[in-house]
LOSEKOL-317272 format. One record per residue (C-alpha): residue in three letters; x, y, z. Coordinates in pm, 1 decimal. Each point is the difference from the previous one (the first is absolute). Layout:
REM residues N
ALA, X, Y, Z
...
//
This chain:
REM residues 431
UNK, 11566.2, 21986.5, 3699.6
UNK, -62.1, -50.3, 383.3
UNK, 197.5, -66.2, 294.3
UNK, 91.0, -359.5, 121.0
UNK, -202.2, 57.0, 307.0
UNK, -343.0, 101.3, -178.7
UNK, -290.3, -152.7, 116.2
UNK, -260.6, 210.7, -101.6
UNK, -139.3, 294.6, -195.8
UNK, 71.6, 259.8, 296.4
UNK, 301.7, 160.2, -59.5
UNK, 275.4, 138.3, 227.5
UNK, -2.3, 361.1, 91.2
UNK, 221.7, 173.0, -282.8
UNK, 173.4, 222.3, 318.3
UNK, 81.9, -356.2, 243.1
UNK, 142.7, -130.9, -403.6
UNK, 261.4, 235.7, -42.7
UNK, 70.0, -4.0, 374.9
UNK, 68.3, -391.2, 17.4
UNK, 126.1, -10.1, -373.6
UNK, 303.2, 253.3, 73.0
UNK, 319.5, -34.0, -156.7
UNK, -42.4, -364.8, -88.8
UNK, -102.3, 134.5, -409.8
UNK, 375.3, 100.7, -41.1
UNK, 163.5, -208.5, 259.2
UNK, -186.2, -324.3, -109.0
UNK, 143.8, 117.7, -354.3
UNK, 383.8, -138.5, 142.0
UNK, -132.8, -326.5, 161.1
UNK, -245.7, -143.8, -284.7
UNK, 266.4, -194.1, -167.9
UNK, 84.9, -182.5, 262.2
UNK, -372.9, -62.0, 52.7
UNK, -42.4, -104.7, -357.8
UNK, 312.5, -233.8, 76.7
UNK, -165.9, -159.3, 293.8
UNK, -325.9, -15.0, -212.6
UNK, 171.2, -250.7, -210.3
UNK, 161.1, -206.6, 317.6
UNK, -358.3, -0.4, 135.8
UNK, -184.4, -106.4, -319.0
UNK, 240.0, -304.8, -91.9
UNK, -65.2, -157.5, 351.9
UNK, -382.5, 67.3, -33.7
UNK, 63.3, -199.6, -369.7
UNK, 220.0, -247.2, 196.9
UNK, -315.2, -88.8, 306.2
UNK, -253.2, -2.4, -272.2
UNK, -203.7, 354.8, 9.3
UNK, 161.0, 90.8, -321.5
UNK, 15.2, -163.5, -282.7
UNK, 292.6, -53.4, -260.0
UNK, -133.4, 224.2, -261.0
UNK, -197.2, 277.6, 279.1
UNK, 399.8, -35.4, 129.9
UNK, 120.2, 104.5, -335.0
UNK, -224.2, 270.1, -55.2
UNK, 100.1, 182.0, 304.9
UNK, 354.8, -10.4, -59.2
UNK, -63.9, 177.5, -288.0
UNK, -213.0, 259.5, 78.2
UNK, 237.8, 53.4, 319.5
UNK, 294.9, 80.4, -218.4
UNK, -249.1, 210.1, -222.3
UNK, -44.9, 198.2, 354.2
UNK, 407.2, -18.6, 68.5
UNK, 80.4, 138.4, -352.0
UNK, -228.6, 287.5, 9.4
UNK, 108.6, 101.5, 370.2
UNK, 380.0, -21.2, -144.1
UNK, -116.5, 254.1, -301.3
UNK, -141.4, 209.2, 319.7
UNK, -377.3, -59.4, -171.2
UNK, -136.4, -113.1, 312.5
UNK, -220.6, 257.2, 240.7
UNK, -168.7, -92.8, 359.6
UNK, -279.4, 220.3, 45.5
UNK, -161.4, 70.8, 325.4
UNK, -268.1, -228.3, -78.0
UNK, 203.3, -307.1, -56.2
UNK, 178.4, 104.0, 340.8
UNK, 347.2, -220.7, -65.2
UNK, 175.8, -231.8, -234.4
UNK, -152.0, -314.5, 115.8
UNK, -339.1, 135.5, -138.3
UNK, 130.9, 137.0, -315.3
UNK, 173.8, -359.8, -37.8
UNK, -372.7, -200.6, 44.0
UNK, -204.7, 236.6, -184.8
UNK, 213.6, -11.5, -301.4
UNK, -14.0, -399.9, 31.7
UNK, -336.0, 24.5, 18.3
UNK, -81.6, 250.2, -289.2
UNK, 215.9, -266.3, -226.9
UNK, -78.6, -363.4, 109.3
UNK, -321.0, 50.0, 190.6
UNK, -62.3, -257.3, 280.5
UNK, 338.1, -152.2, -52.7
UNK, 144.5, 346.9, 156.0
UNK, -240.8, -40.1, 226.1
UNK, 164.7, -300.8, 137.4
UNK, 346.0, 153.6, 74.5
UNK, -92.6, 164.8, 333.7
UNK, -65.3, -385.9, 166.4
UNK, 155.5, -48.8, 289.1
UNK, 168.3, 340.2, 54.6
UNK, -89.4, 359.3, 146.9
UNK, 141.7, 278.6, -115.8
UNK, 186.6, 1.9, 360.5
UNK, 180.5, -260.4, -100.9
UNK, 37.5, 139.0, -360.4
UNK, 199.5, 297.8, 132.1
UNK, 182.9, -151.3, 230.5
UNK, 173.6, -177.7, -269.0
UNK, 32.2, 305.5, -214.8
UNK, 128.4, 195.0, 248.0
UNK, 236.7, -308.1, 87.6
UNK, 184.3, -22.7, -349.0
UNK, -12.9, 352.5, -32.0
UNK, 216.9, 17.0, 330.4
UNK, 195.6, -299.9, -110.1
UNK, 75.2, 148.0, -395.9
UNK, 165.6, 371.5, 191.1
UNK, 148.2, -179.7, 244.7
UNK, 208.4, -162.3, -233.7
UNK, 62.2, 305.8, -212.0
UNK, 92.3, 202.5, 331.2
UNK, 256.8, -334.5, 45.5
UNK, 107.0, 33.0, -341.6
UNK, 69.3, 418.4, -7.6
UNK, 110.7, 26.7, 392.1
UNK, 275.6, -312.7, -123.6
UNK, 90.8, 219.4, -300.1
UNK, 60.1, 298.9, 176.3
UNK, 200.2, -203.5, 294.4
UNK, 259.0, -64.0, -316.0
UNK, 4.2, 361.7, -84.4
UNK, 63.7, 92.5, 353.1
UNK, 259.4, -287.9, -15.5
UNK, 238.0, 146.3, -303.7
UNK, -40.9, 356.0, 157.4
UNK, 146.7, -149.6, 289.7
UNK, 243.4, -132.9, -175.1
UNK, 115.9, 248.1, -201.5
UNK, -7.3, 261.1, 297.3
UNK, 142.5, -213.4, 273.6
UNK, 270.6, 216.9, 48.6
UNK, -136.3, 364.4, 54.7
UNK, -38.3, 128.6, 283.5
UNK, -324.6, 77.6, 159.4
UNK, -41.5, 178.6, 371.3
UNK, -233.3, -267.1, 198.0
UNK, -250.4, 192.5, 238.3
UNK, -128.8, -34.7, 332.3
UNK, -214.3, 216.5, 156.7
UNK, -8.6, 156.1, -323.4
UNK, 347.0, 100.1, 67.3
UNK, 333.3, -155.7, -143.6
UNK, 119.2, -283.8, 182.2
UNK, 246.7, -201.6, -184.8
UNK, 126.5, -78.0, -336.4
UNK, -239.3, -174.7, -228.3
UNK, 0.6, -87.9, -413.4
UNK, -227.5, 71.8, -300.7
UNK, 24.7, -399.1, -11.5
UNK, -81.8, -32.0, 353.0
UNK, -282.7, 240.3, -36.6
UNK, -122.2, -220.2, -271.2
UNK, 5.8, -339.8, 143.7
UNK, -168.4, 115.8, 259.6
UNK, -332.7, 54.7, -217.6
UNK, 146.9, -327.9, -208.3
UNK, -80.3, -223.5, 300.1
UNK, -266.5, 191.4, 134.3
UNK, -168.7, -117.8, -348.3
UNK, 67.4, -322.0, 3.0
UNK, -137.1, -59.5, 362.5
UNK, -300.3, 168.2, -180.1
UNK, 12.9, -256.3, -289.2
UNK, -20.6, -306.7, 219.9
UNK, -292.1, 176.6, 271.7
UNK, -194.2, 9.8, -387.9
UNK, 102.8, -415.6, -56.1
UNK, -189.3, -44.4, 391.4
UNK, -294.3, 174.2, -115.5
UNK, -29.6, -186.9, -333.1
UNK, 12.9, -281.1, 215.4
UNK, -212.6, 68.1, 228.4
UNK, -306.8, 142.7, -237.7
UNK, 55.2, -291.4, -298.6
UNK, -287.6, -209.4, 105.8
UNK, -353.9, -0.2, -208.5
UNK, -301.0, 123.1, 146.3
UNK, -218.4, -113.5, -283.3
UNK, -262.3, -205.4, 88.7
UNK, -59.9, 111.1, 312.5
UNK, -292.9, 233.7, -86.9
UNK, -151.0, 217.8, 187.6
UNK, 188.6, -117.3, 360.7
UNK, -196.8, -351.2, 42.2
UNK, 81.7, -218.8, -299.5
UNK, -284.7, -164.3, -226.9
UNK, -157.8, -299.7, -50.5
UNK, 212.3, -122.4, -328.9
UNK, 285.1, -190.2, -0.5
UNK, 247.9, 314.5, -140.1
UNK, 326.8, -155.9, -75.3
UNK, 220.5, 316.3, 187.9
UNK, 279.4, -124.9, -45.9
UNK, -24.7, -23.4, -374.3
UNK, -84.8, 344.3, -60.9
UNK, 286.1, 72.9, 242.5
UNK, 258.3, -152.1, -211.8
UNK, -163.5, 168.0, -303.7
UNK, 93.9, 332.7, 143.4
UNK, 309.2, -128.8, 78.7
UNK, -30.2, 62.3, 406.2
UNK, 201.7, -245.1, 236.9
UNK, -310.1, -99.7, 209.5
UNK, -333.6, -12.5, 49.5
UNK, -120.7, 284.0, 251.6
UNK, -214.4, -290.8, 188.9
UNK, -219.6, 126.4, 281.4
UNK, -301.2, 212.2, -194.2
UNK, -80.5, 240.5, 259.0
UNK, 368.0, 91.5, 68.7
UNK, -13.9, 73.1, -363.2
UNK, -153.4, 279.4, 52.6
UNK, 155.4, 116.6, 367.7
UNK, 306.2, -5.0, -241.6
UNK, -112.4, 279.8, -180.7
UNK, 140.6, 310.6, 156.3
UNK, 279.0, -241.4, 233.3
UNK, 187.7, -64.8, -348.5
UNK, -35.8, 360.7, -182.1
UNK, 210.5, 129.5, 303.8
UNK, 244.7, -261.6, -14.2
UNK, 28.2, 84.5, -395.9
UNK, -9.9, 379.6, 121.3
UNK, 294.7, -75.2, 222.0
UNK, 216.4, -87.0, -239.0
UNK, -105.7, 340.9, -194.4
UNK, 68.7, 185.2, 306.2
UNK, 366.0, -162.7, 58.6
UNK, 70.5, 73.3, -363.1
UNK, -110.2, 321.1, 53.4
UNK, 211.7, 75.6, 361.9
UNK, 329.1, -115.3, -214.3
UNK, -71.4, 216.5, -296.2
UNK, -113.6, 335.3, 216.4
UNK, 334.9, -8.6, 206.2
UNK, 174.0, -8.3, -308.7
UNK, -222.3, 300.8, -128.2
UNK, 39.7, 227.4, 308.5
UNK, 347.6, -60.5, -9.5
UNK, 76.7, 104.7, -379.6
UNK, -208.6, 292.2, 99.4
UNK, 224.0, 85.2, 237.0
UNK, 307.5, -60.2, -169.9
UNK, -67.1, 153.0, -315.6
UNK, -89.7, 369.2, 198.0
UNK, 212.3, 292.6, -85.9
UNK, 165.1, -29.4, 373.2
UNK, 111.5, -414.6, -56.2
UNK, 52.2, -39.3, -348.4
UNK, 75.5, -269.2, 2.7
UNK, -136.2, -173.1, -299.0
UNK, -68.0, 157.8, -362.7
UNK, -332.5, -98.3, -163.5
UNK, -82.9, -83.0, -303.9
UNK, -237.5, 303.4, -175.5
UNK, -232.1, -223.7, -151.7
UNK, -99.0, -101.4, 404.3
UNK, -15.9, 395.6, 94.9
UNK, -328.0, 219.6, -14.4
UNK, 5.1, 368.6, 54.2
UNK, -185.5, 246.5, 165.5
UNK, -240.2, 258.0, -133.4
UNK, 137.5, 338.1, 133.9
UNK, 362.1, -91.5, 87.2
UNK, 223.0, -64.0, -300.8
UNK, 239.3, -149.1, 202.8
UNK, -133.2, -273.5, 142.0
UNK, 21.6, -418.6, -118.5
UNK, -220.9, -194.0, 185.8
UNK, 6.5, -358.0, 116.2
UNK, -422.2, -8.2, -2.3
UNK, 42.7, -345.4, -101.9
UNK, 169.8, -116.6, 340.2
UNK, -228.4, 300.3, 172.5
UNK, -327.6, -229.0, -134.3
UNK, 176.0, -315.0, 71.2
UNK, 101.7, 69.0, 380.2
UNK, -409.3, 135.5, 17.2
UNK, -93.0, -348.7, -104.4
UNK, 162.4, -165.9, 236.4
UNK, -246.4, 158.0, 234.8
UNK, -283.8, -94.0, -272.5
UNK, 30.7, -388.9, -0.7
UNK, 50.9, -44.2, 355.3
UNK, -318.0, 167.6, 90.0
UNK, -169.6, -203.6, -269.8
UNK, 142.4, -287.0, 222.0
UNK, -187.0, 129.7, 263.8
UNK, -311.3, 90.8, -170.3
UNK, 2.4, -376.7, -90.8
UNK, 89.6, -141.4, 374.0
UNK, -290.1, 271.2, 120.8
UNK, -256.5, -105.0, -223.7
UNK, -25.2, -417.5, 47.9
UNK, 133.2, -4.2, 344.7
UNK, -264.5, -3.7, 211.4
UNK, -293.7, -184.8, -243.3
UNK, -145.1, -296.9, 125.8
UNK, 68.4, -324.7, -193.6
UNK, -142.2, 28.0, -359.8
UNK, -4.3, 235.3, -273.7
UNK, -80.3, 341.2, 5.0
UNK, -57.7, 277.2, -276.3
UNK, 236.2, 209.8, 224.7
UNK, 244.8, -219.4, -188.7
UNK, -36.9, 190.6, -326.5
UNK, 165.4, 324.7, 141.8
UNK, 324.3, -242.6, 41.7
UNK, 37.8, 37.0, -394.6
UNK, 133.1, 318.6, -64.4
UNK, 288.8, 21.6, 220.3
UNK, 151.9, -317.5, -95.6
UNK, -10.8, 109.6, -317.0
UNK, 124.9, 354.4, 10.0
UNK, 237.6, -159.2, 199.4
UNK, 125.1, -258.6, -220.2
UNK, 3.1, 244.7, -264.5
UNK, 199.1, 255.0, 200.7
UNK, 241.4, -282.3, 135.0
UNK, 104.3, -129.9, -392.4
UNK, 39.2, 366.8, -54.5
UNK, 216.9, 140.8, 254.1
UNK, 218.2, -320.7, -19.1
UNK, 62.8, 119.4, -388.4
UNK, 26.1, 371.0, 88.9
UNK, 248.7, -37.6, 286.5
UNK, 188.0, -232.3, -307.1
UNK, 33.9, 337.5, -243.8
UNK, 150.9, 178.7, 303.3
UNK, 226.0, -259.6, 88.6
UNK, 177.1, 44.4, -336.2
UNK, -58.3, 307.2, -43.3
UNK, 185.2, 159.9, 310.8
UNK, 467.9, -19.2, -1.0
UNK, 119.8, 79.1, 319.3
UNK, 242.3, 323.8, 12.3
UNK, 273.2, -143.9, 166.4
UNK, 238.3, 303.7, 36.2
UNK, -286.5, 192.8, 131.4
UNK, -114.8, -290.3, 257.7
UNK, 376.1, -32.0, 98.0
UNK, 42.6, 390.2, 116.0
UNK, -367.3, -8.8, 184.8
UNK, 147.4, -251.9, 242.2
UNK, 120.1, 119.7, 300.1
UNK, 298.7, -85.2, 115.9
UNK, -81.8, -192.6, 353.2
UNK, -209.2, -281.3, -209.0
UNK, 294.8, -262.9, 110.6
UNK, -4.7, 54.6, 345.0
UNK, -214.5, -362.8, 64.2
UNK, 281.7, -99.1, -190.6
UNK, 309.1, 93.8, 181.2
UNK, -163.7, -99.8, 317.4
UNK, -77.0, -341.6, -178.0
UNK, 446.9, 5.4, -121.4
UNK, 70.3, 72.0, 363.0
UNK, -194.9, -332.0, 107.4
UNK, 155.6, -202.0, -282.5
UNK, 355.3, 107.6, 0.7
UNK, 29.2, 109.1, 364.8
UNK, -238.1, -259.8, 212.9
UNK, -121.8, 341.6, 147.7
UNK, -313.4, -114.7, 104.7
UNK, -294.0, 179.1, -206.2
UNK, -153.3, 252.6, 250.0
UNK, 382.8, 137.1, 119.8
UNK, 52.6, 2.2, -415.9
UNK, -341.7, 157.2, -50.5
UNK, 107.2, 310.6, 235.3
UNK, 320.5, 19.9, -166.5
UNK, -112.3, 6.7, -315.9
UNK, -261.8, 292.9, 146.6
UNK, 254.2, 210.7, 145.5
UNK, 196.5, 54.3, -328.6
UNK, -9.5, 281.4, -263.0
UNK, 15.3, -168.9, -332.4
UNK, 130.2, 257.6, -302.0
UNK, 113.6, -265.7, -170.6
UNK, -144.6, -130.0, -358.5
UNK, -181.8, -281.3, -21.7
UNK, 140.8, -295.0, -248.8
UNK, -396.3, -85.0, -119.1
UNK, 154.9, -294.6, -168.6
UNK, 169.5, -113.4, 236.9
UNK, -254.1, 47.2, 265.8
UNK, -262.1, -172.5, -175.2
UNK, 259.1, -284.5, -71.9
UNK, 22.9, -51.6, 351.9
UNK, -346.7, -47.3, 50.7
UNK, 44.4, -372.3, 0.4
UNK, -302.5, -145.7, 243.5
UNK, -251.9, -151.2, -287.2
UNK, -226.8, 223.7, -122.0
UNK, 211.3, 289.1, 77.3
UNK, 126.2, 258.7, -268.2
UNK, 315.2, -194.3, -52.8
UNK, -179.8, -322.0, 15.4
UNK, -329.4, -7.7, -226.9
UNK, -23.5, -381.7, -63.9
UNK, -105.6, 65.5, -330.3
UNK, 21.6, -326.2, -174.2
UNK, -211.8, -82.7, 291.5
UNK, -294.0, 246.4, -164.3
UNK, 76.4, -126.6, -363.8
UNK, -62.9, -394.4, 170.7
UNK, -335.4, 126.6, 123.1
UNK, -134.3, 164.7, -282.6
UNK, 104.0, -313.1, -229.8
UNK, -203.1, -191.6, 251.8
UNK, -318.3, 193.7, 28.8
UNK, 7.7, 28.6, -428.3
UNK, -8.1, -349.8, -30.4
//
């Protein structure tokens, strides 16, 4: 077999082959059913303007779901010399219908061809991030719930600064996920348009029905102007990293907190030992590693944002083979995205709060905001002459949690955690 580009009997320098080639033999691996899926779009509009016939029409769709049942059985291998998944996908057209897989390449480049790969690819974990980031919303939901009513020191300056909640802990990672959710809903929106068709940047000389194979792959629009087409590439791999990266800021908070609260000097939560390595030369020791790796990837994904944003910024209209490098981290970060959301799940329910031993670590001038707020509201001491009360006096007393978080009654507060408000949202973004 050759590559798409051969012209002649001289062949490329076996050194500058694996150089160019890369990772795209494994990473190709992950986007060639979506190529074999816009394969099929592609070749019923080519039937539909006449270069295909009927039967050559048939005869593809055949052999194409040959291709997609032996990739599914993991039977499939890209060597270097095919070089990616659109090759593999012609040459094994061509080795079973002869000139009628010849035909399947009219009127697109393989620009164009992974463009559209990489575009459902995006669009298919986008949804599943959706789908997993929703269902771990809920979980954070009912542990919000069902803890609303312990007490939880709220920091500042890493210090204690007033009275918090387990539930008001919670919610706060509850709504940080849903804001997630919806940024993922703008960038479906803003990458479901079809860049099929557009070739290699400057459109053909066929009348390609676009907007056919657009609706066959079920995008929204047509991604119209060629060229921009390809300036896409690179502008909409950040915008789909984004939404990795925001995931990722909301689950690495919660991570560096458990960390810290489940240390010998807070305490604050036990952990499941199914979640808890150990160490090789200490006997004593359970280890979160699984948080550890999580908080690390936080790091990971936004520098593959970056890598992305580095590499297309400054090319000049058109496509590039710098392009290829933008791959990898969009996958390892897609992959590491779907993962952590599932991981910080299993430590979710797998940590109780310990709330006799939370209760004594509080100290005992956590209410002081408080008492300078009761001054205002049941005094008319104006706030500043209530604040330097409130400063000036020794407080032995015991805190009433319950009652203190009761009194939290501003929304969104302890006391206050609107959450039928949470339930209405999730309902909404399920549907």
């Amino acid at each position: 077999m050759s590559t798409l580009w051969q012209k002649s009997s001289v062949t490329l320098h076996p050194t500058i082959g694996n150089y160019t080639v890369g990772q795209d033999t494994t990473l190709d691996l992950l986007l060639m059913s979506h190529d074999i899926e816009a394969s099929s779009a592609h070749a019923a509009m080519l039937k539909d303007i006449g270069v295909l016939t009927e039967a050559e029409y048939s005869d593809i769709l055949v052999c194409l779901s040959i291709l997609l049942k032996k990739l599914q059985k993991e039977k499939i291998e890209i060597t270097e010399a095919d070089e990616d998944c659109h090759t593999v996908i012609e040459n094994f057209l061509v080795e079973k219908l002869d000139d009628t897989g010849k035909k399947i390449h009219t009127g697109r480049s393989r620009n164009d061809q992974v463009l559209v790969a990489l575009r459902l690819y995006m669009k298919e974990n986008l949804k599943k991030m959706q789908s997993s980031a929703l269902a771990l919303a809920q979980d954070f939901l009912v542990k919000a719930k069902e803890y609303q009513n312990v007490p939880l020191p709220g920091y500042s300056h890493t210090q204690q600064a007033m009275l918090s909640s387990v539930g008001h802990y919670y919610c706060s990672f509850l709504e940080a996920l849903l804001g997630d959710i919806t940024y993922i809903q703008s960038v479906l929106q803003q990458i479901d348009c079809c860049p099929l068709g557009s070739a290699a940047g400057f459109g053909v000389s066929l009348p390609l029905d676009r907007k056919q194979v657009a609706d066959r792959l079920g995008f929204s629009t047509v991604q119209l102007n060629s060229l921009y087409c390809q300036n896409s590439r690179g502008k909409f791999e950040s915008m789909y990293l984004e939404a990795c990266v925001q995931i990722m800021m909301t689950l690495g908070k919660f991570a560096s907190d458990i960390l810290l609260f489940t240390s010998q000097e807070f305490d604050f939560f036990t952990v499941d030992e199914s979640l808890v390595t150990g160490s090789s030369i200490m006997p004593q020791k359970k280890n979160l590693d699984g948080l550890e790796i999580l908080r690390g990837n936080v790091c990971l994904v936004t520098a593959n944002q970056h890598l992305i944003q580095d590499i297309a910024k400054n090319l000049i209209s058109g496509y590039h083979r710098d392009l290829q490098l933008i791959k990898k981290p969009l996958i390892e970060s897609t992959q590491i995205t779907l993962q952590s959301i599932e991981v910080a799940g299993l430590y979710l329910n797998g940590i109780t709060p310990k709330q006799d031993v939370i209760e004594s670590k509080i100290t005992k001038d956590i209410s002081m905001a408080d008492k300078a707020n009761y001054l205002v509201q049941e005094q008319g001491i104006p706030f500043r002459d209530a604040y330097k009360m409130a400063a000036k006096e020794s407080d032995d007393a015991t805190v009433d949690f319950a009652a203190n978080i009761a009194s939290k009654v501003s929304p969104g507060a302890p006391g206050n955690l609107f959450l039928d408000h949470y339930e209405e949202r999730i309902h909404e973004l399920s549907l």
